[in-house]
C-alpha positions, 0 to 999 in steps of 0.5 A, spaced: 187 112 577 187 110 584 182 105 587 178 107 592 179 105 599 172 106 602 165 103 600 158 104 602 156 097 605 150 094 608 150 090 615 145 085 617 145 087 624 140 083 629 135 083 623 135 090 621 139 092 615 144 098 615 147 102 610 154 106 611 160 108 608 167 105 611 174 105 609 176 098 607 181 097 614 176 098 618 174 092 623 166 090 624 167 092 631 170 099 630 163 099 625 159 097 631 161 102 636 163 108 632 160 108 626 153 105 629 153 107 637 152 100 638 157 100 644 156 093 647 161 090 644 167 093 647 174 094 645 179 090 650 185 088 647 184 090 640 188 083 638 183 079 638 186 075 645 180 078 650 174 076 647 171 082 650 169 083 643 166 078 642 159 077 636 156 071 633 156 071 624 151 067 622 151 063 629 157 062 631 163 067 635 168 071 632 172 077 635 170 083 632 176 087 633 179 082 628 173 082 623 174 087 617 167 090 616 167 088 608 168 082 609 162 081 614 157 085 609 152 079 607 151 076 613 148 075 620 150 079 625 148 078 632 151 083 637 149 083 645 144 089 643 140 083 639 140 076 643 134 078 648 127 077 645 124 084 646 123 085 653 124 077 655 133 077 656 136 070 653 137 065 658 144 065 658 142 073 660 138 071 665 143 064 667 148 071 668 143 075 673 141 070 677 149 067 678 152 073 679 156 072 673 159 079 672 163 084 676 165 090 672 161 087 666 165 090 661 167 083 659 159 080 659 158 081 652 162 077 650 162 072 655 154 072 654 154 072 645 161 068 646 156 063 651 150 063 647 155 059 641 158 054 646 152 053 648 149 050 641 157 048 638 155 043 645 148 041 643 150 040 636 156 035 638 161 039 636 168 037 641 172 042 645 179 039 646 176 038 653 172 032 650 175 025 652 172 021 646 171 024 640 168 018 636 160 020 633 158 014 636 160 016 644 154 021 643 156 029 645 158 028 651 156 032 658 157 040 658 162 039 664 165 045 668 171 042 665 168 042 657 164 050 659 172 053 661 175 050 655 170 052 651 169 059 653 177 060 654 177 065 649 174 070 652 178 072 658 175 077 665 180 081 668 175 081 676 175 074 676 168 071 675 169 065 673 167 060 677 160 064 675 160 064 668 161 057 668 155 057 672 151 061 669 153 058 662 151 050 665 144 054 667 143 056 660 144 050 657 140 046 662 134 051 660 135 051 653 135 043 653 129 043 656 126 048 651 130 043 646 125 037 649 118 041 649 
C-alpha cells in the first residue's frame, strides 16, 4: 500500500475559508492562482529570489512560491485580493497610487503585501541590518530611506520604481503612525 500524495485542505485566505484537494508538492502560490483564481500573486521567478510572490501568513512575509500549500493550512493567509477594507485601498495601496509606485505593476503585489509587513516589523522595533544600534534602549530607530530599501530588498522590480516605492512605503508608515497615535 502506497501513501497518498494528495490531501483535502483547508486555507484561511483573507478571512474566508477554502476547502481543496492538493498534491502534497504543491506551493501555496500555485494553490493561490491556479487552484483558487486568485491571480494577484504572481510567479516571477518561481525561486523565491523576486518577491513578486510575496503574501503575509499570520502578519508577517513569505514568498508563496517557496511555501508548500499543506504546511500553510491552519494559518492566516493574507494575499493583495485581501489588504483593502472593502472599497477603502490600504494605506500602503494608496501610498502606491498617490507616488506612482508602479510601472508594469506586475511585481506591486508583492511590494505592497511584502511593504504592509515592513511597515509593522518597523513600528514593532524589529531591526534591519540597515539599523545602526540595535540596543532595546536606543528606541526603534527612523524608518529612513536607507532602512525602507534594506527592509524591502527582498522584493526586486525589473522597471525601476524604486525611488517611489520607498516613497510611497514612508507615506504609508507615516499614515499608520498617525492612526497608531489616534
Amino acid at each position: 500500500m502506497t501513501p497518498s500524495t494528495s490531501s483535502a485542505i483547508t486555507l484561511n485566505i483573507n478571512g474566508e475559508k477554502y476547502t481543496l484537494p492538493v498534491d502534497h508538492r504543491t506551493t501555496l502560490l500555485d494553490a493561490l492562482r491556479e487552484h483558487l483564481d486568485m491571480t494577484g500573486s504572481k510567479k516571477g521567478c518561481d525561486l523565491g529570489q523576486c518577491g513578486a510572490c510575496t503574501v503575509l501568513l499570520d502578519g508577517r512575509r513569505a514568498v508563496s512560491c517557496l511555501q508548500l500549500a499543506v504546511a500553510a493550512e491552519g494559518r492566516a493567509i493574507t494575499t493583495i485580493e485581501g489588504v483593502a477594507d472593502g472599497e477603502r485601498l490600504h494605506p500602503v495601496q494608496q501610498a502606491f497610487l498617490d507616488l506612482d509606485g508602479y510601472q508594469c505593476g506586475y511585481c506591486t503585489p508583492g511590494q505592497i503585501c511584502s511593504a504592509i509587513a515592513v511597515i509593522e516589523e518597523h513600528a514593532a522595533g524589529w531591526p534591519s541590518a540597515a539599523t545602526d544600534d540595535v540596543r532595546p534602549e536606543a528606541g526603534v530607530p527612523a524608518l529612513s530611506a536607507e532602512e525602507i530599501r534594506e527592509r524591502m530588498s527582498g522584493n526586486l522590480c525589473r522597471c525601476g520604481a524604486y525611488v517611489s516605492i520607498v516613497q510611497a512605503v514612508a507615506q504609508a508608515a507615516e499614515v499608520r503612525g498617525k492612526e497608531a497615535a489616534a
